[in-house]
Biopython code that builds the backbone (N, CA, C, O; Angstrom):
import numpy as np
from Bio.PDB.StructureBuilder import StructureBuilder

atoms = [
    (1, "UNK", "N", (-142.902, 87.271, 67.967)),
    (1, "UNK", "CA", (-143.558, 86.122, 67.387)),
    (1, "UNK", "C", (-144.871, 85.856, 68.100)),
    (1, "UNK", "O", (-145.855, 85.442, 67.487)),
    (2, "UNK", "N", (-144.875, 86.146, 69.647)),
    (2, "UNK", "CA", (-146.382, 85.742, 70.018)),
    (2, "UNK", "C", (-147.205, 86.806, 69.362)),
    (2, "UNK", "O", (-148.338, 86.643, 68.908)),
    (3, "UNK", "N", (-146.427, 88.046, 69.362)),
    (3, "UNK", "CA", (-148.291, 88.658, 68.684)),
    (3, "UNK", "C", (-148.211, 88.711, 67.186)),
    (3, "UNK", "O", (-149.233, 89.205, 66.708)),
    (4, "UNK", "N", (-147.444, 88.408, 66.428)),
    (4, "UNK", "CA", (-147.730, 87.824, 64.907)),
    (4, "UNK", "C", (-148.420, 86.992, 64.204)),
    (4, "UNK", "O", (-149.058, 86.911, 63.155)),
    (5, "UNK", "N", (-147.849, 85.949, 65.791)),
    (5, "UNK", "CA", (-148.080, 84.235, 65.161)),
    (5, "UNK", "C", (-149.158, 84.093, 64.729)),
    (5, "UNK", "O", (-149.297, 83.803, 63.541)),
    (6, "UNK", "N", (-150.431, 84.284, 65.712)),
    (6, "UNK", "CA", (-151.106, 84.114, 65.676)),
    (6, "UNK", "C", (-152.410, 84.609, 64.701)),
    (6, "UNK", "O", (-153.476, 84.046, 64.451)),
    (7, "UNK", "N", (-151.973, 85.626, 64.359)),
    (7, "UNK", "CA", (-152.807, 86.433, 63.226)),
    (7, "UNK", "C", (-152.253, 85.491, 62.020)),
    (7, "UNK", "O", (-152.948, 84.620, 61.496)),
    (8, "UNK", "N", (-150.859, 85.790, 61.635)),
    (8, "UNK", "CA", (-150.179, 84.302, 60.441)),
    (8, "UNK", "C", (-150.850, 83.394, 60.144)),
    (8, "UNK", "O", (-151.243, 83.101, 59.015)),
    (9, "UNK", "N", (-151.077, 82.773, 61.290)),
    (9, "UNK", "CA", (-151.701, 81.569, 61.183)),
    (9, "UNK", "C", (-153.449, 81.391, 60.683)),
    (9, "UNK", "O", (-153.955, 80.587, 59.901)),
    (10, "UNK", "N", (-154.001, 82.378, 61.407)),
    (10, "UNK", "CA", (-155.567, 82.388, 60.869)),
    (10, "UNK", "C", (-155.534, 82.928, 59.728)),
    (10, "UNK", "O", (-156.493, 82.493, 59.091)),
    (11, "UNK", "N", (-154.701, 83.938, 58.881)),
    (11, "UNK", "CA", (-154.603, 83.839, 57.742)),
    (11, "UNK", "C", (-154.323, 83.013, 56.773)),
    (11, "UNK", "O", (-154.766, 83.064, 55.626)),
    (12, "UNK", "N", (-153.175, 81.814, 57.467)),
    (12, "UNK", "CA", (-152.489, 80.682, 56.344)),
    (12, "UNK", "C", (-151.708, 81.089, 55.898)),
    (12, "UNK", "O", (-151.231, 80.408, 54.991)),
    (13, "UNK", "N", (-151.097, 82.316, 56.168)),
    (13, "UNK", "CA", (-149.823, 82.482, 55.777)),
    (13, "UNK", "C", (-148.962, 83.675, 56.319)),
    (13, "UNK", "O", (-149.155, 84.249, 57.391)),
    (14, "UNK", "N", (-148.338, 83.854, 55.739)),
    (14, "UNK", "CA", (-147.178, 84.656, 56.734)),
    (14, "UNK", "C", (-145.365, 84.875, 56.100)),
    (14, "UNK", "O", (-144.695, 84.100, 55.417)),
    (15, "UNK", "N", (-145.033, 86.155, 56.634)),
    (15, "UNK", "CA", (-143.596, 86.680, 56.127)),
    (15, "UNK", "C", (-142.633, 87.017, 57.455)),
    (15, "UNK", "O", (-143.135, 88.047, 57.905)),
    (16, "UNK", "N", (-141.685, 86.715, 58.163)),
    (16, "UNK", "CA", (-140.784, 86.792, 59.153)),
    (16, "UNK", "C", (-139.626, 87.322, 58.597)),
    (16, "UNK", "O", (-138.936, 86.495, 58.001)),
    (17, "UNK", "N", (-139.127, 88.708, 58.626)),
    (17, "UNK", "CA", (-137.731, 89.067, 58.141)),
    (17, "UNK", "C", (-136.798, 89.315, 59.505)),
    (17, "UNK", "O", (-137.072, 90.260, 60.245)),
    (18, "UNK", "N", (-135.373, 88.171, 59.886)),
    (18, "UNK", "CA", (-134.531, 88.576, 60.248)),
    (18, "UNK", "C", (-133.584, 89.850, 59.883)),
    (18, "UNK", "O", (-133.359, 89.940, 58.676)),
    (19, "UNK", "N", (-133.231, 90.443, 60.366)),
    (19, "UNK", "CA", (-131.871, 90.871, 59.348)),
    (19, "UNK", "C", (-131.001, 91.465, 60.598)),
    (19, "UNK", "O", (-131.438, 92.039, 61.596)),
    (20, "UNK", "N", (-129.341, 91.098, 60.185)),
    (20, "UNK", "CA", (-128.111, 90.679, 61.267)),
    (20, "UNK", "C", (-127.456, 91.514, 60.928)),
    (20, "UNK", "O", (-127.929, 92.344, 60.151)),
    (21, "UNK", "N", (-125.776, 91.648, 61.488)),
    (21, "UNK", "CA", (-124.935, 92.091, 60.879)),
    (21, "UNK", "C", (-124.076, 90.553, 60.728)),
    (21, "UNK", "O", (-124.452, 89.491, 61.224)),
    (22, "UNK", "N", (-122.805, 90.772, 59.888)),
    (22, "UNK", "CA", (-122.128, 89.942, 59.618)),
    (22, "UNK", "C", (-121.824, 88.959, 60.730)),
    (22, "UNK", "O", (-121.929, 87.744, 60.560)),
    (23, "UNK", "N", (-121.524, 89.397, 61.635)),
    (23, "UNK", "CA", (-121.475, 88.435, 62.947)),
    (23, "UNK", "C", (-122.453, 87.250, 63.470)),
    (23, "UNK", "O", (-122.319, 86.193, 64.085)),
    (24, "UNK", "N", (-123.223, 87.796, 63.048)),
    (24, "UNK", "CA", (-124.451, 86.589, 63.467)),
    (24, "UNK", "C", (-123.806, 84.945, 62.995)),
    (24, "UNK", "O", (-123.859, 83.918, 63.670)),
    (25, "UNK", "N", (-123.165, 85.147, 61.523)),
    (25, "UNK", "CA", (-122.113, 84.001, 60.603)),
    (25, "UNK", "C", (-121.004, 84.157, 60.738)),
    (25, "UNK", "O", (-120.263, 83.256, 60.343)),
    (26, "UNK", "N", (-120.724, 84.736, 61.032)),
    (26, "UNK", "CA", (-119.011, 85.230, 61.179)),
    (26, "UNK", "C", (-118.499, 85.563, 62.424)),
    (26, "UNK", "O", (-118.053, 86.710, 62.452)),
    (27, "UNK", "N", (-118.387, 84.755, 63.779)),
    (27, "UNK", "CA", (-117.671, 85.536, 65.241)),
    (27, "UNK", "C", (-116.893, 86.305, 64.884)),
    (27, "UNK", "O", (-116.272, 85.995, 63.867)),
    (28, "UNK", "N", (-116.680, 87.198, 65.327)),
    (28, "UNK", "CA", (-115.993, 88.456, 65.377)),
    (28, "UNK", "C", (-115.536, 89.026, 66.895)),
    (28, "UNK", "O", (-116.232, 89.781, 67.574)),
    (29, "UNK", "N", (-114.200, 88.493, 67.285)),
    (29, "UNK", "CA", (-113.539, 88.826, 68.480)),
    (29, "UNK", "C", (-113.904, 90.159, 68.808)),
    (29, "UNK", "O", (-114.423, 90.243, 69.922)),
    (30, "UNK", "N", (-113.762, 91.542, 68.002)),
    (30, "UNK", "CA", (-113.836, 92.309, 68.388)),
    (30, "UNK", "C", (-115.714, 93.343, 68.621)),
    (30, "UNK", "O", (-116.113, 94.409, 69.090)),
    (31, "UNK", "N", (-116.155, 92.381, 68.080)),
    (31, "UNK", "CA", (-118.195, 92.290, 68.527)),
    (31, "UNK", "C", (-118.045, 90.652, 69.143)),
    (31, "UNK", "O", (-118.337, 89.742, 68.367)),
    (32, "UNK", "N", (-117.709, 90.406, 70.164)),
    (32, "UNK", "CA", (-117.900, 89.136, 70.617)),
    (32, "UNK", "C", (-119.712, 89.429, 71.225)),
    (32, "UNK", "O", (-120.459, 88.453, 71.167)),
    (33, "UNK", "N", (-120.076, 90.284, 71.570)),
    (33, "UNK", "CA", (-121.523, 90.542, 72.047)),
    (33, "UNK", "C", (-122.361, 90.094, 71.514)),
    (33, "UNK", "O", (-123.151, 89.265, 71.965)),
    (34, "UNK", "N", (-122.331, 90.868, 69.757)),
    (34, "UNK", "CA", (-123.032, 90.403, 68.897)),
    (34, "UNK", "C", (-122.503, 89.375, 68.260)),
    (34, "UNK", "O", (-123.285, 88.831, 67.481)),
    (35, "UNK", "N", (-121.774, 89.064, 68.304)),
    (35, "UNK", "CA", (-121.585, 88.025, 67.491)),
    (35, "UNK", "C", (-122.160, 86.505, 68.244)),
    (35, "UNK", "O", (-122.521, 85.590, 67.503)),
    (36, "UNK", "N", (-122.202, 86.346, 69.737)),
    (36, "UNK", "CA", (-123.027, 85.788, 70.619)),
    (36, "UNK", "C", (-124.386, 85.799, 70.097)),
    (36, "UNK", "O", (-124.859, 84.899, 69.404)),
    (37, "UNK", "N", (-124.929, 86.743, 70.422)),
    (37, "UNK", "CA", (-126.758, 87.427, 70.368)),
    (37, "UNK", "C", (-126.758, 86.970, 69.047)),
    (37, "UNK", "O", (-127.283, 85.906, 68.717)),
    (38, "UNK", "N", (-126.216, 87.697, 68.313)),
    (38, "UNK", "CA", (-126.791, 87.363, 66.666)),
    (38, "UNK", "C", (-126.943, 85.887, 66.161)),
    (38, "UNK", "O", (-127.814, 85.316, 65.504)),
    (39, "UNK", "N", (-125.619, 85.443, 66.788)),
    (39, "UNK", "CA", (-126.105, 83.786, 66.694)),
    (39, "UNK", "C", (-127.192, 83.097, 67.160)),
    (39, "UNK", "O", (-127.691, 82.180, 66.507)),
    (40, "UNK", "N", (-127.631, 83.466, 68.286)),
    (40, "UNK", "CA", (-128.602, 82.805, 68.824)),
    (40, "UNK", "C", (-129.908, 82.641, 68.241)),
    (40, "UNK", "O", (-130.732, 81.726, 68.233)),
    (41, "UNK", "N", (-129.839, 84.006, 67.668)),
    (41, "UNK", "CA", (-131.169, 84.872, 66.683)),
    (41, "UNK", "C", (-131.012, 84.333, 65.506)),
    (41, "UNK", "O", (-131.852, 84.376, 64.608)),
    (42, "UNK", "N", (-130.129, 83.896, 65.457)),
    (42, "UNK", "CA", (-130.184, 82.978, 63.888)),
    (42, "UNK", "C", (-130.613, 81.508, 64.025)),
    (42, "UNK", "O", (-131.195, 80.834, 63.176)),
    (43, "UNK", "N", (-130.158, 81.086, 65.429)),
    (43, "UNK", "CA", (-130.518, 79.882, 65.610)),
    (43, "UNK", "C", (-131.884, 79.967, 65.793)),
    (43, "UNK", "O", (-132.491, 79.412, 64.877)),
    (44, "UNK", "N", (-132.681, 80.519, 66.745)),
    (44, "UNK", "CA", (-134.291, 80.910, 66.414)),
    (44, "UNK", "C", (-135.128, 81.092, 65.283)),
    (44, "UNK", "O", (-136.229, 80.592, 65.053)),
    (45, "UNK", "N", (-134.237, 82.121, 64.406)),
    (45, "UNK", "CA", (-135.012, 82.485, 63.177)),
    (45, "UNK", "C", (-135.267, 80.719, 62.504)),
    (45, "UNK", "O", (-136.239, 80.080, 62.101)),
    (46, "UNK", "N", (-134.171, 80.523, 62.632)),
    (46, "UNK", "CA", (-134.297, 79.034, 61.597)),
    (46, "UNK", "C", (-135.149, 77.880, 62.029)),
    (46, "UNK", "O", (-135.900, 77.337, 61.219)),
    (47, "UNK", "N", (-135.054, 77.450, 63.386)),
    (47, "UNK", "CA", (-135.937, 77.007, 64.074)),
    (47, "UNK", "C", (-137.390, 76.646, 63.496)),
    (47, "UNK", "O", (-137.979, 75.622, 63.150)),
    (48, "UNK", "N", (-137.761, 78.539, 63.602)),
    (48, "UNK", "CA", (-139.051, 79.074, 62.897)),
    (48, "UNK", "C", (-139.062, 78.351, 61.542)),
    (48, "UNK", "O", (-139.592, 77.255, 61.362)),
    (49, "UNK", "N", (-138.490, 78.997, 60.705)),
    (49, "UNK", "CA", (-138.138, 78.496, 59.324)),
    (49, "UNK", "C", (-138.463, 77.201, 59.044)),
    (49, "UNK", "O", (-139.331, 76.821, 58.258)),
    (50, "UNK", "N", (-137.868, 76.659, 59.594)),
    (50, "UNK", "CA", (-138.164, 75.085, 59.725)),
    (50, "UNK", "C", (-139.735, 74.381, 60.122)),
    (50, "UNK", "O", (-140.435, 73.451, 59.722)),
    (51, "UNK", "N", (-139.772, 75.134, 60.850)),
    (51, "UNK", "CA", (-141.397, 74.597, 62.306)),
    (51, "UNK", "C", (-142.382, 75.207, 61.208)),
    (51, "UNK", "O", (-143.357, 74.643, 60.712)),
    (52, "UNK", "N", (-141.867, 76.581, 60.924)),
    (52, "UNK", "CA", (-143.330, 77.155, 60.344)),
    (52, "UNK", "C", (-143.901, 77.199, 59.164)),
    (52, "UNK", "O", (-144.978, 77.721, 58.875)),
    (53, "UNK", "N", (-142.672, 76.273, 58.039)),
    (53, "UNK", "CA", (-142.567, 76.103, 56.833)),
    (53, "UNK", "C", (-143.974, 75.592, 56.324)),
    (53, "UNK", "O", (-144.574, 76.116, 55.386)),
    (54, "UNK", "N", (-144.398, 74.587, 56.999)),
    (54, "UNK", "CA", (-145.641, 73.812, 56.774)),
    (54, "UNK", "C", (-147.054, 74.174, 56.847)),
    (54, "UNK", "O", (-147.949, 73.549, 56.278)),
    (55, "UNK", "N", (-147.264, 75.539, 57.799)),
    (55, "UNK", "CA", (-148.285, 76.830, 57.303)),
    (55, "UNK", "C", (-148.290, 77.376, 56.859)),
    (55, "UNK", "O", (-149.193, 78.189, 57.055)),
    (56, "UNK", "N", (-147.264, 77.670, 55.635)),
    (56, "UNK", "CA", (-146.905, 78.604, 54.760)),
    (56, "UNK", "C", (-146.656, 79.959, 55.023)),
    (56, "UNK", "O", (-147.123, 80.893, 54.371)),
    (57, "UNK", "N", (-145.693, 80.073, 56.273)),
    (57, "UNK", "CA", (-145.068, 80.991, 56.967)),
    (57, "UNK", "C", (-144.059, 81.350, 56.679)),
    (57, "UNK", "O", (-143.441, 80.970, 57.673)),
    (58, "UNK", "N", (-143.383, 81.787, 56.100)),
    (58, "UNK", "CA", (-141.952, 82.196, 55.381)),
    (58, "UNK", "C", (-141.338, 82.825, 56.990)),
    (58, "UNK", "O", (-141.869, 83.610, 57.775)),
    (59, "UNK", "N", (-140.099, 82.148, 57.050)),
    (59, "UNK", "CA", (-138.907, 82.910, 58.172)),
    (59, "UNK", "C", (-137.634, 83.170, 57.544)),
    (59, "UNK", "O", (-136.722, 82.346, 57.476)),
    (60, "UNK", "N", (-137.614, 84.030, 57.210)),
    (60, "UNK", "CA", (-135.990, 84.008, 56.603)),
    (60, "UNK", "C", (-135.044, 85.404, 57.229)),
    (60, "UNK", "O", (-135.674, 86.310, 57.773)),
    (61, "UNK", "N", (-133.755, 85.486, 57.129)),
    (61, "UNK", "CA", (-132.637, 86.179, 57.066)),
    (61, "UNK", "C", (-131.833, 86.773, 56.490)),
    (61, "UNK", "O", (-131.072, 86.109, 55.785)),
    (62, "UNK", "N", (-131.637, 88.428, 56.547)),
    (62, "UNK", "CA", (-130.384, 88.666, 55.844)),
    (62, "UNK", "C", (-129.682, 89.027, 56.211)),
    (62, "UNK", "O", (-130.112, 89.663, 57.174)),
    (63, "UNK", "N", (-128.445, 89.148, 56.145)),
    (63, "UNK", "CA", (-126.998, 89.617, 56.595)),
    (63, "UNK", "C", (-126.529, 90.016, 55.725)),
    (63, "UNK", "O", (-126.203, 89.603, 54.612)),
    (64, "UNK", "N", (-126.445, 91.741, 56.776)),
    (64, "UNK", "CA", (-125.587, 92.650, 55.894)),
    (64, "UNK", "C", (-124.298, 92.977, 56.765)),
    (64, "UNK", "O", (-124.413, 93.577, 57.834)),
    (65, "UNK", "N", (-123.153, 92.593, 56.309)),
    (65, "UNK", "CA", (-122.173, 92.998, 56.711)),
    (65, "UNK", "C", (-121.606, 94.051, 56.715)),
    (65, "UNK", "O", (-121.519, 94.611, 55.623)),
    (66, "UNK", "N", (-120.989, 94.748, 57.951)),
    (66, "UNK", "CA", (-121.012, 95.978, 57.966)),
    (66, "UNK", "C", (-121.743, 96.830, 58.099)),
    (66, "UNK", "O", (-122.546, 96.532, 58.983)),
    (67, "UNK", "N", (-121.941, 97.864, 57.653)),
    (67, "UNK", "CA", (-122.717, 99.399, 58.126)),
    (67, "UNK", "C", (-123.740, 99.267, 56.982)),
    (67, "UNK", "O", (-123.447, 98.663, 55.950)),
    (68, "UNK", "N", (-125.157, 99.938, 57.210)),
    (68, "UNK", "CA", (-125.767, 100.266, 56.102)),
    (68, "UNK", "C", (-125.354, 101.548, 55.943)),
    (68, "UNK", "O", (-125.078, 102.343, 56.842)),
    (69, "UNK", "N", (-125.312, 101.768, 54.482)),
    (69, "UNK", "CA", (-124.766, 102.776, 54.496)),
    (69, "UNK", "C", (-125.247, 103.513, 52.774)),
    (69, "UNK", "O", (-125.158, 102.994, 51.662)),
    (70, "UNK", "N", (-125.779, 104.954, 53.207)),
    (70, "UNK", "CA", (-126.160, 105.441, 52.283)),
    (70, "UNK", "C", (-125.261, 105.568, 50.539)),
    (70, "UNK", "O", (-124.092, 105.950, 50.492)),
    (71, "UNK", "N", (-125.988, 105.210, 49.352)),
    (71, "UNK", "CA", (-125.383, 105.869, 48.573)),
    (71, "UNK", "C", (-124.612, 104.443, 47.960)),
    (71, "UNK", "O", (-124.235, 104.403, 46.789)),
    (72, "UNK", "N", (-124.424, 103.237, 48.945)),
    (72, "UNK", "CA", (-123.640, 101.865, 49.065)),
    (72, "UNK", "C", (-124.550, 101.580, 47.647)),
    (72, "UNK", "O", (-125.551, 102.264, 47.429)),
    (73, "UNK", "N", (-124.056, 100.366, 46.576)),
    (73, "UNK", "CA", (-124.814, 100.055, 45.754)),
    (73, "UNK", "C", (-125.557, 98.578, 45.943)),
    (73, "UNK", "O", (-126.320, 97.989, 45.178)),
    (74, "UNK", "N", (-124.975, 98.147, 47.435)),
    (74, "UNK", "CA", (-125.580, 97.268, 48.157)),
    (74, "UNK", "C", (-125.790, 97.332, 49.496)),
    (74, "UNK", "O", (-125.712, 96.262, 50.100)),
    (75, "UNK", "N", (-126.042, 98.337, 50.127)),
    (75, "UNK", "CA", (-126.422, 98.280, 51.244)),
    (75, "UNK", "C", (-126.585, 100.036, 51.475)),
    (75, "UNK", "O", (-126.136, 100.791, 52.338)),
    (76, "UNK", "N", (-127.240, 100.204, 50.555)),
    (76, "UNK", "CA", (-128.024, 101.699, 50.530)),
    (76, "UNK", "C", (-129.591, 100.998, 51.109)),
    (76, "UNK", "O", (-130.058, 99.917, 50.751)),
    (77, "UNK", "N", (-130.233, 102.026, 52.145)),
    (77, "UNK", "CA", (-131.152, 101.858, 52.646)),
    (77, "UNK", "C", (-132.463, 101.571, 51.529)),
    (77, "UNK", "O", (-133.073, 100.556, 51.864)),
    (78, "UNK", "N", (-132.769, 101.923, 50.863)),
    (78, "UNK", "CA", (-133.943, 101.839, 49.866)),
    (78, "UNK", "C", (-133.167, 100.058, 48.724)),
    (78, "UNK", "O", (-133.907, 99.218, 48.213)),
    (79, "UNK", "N", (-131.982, 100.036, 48.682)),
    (79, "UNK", "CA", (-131.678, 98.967, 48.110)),
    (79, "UNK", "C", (-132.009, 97.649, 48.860)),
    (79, "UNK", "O", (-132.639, 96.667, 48.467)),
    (80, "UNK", "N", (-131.323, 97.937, 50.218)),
    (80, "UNK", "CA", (-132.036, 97.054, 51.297)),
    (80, "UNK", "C", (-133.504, 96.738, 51.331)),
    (80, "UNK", "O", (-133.907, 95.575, 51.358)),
    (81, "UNK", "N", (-134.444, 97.972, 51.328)),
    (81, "UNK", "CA", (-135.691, 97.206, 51.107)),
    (81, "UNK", "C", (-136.233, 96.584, 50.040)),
    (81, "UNK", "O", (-137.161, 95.776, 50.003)),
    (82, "UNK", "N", (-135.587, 97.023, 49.199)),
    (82, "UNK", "CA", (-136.243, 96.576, 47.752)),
    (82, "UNK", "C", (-135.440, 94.947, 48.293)),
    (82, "UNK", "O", (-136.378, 94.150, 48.300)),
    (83, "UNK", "N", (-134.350, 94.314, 48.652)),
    (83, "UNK", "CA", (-134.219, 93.076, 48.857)),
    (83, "UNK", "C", (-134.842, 92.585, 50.032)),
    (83, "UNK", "O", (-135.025, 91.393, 50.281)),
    (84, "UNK", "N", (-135.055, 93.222, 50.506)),
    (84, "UNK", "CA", (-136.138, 92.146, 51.899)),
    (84, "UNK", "C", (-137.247, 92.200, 51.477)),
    (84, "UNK", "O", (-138.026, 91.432, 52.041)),
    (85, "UNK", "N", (-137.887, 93.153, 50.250)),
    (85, "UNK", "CA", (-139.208, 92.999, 49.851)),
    (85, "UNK", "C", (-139.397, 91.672, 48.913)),
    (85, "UNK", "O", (-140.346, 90.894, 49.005)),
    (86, "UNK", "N", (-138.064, 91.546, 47.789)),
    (86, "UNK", "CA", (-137.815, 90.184, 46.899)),
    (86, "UNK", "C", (-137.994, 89.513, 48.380)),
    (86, "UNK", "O", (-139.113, 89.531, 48.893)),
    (87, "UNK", "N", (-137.164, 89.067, 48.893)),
    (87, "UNK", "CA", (-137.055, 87.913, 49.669)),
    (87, "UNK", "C", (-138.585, 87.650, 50.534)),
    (87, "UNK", "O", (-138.675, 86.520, 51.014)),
    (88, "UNK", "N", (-139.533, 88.388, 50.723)),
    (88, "UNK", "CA", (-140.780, 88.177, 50.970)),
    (88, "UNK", "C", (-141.453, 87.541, 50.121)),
    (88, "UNK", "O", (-142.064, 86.473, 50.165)),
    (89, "UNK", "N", (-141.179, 88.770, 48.861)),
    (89, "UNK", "CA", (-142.223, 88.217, 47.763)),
    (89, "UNK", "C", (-141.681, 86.533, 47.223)),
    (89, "UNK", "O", (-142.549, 85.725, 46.893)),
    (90, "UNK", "N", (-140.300, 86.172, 47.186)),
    (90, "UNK", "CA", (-140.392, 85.205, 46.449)),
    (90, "UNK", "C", (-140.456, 83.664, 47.366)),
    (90, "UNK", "O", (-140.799, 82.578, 46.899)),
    (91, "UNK", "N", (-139.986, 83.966, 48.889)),
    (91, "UNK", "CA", (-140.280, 82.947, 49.909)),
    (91, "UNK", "C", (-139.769, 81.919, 49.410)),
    (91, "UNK", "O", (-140.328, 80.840, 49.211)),
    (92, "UNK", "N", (-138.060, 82.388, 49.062)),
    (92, "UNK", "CA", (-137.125, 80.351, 49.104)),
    (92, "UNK", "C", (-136.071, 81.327, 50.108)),
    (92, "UNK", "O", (-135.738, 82.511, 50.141)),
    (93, "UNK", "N", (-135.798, 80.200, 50.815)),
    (93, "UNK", "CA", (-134.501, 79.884, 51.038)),
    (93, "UNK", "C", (-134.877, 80.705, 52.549)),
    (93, "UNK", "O", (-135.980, 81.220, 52.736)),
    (94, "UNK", "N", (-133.693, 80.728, 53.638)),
    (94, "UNK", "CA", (-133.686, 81.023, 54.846)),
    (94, "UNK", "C", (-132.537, 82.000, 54.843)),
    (94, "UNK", "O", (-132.766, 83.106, 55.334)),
    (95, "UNK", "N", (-131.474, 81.784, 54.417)),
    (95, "UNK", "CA", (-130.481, 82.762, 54.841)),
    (95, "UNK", "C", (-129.638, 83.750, 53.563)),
    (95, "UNK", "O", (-128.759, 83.486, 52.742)),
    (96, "UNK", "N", (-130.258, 84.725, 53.832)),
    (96, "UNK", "CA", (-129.528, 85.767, 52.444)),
    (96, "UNK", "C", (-128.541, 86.639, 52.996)),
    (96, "UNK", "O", (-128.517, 86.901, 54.199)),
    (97, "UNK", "N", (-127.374, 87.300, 51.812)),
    (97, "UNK", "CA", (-126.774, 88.130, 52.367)),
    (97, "UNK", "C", (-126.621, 89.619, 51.444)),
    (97, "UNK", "O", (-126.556, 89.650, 50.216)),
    (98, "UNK", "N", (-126.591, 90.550, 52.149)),
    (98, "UNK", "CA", (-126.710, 92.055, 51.325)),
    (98, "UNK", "C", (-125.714, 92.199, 49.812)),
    (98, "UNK", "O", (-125.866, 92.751, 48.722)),
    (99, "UNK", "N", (-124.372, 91.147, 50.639)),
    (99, "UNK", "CA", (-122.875, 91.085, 49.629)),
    (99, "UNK", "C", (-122.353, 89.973, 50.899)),
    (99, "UNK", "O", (-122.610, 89.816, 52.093)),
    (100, "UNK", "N", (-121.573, 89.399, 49.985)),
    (100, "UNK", "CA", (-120.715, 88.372, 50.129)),
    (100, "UNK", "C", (-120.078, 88.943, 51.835)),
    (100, "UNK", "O", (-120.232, 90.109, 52.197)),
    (101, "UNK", "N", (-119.476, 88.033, 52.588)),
    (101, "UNK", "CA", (-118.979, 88.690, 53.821)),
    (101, "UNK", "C", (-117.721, 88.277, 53.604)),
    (101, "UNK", "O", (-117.517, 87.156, 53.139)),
    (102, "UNK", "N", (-116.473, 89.328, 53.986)),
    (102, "UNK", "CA", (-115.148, 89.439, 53.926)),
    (102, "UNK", "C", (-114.430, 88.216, 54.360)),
    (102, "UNK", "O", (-115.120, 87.891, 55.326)),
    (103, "UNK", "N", (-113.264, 87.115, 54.247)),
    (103, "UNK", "CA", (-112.898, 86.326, 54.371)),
    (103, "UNK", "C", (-112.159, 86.241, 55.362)),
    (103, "UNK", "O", (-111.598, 85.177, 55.624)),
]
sb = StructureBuilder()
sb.init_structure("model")
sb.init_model(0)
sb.init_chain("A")
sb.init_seg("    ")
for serial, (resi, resn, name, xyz) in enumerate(atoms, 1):
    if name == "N":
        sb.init_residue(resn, " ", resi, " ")
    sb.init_atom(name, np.array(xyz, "f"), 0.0, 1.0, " ", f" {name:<3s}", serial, name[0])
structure = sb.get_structure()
């Protein structure tokens, strides 16, 4: 963020893509690591989101649960970008997910 910000800003605007695994929303005993870290990083991302909304800085998140994984019809690598590219281009909302996360 320090060497972004600042270019963002003299432009007036700006795109921030998180992206997690399921844990970041979901603790997960057996990723207690990430599931720590990822939270925190979510708590930051949003932060941003919030703070930077008003320069027309887009911060947002996605969570993909599980593996990316080729060939997936949601979480095939080229599917993935084509959704973090929507979620740039259309700049609502803060927290997206690849597919629903397991219950």
């Amino acid at each position: 963020m320090r060497n972004v910000l600042p270019g963002m800003r003299e432009l007036g605007r700006g795109t921030v893509l998180f992206v997690n695994g399921g844990s970041a929303v979901q603790p997960h005993t057996e990723r207690a690591g990430t599931s720590i870290v990822f939270a925190a990083e979510s708590a930051y991302a949003r932060l941003l989101h919030d703070q930077l909304a008003k320069e027309s800085i887009h911060v947002a998140q996605l969570i993909i649960p599980g593996a990316i994984t080729p060939g997936h019809d949601r979480k095939d690598p080229d599917v993935l970008a084509g959704l973090l590219w929507d979620i740039h281009r259309e700049r609502t909302g803060f927290r997206h997910f690849a597919e629903p996360l397991d219950s």
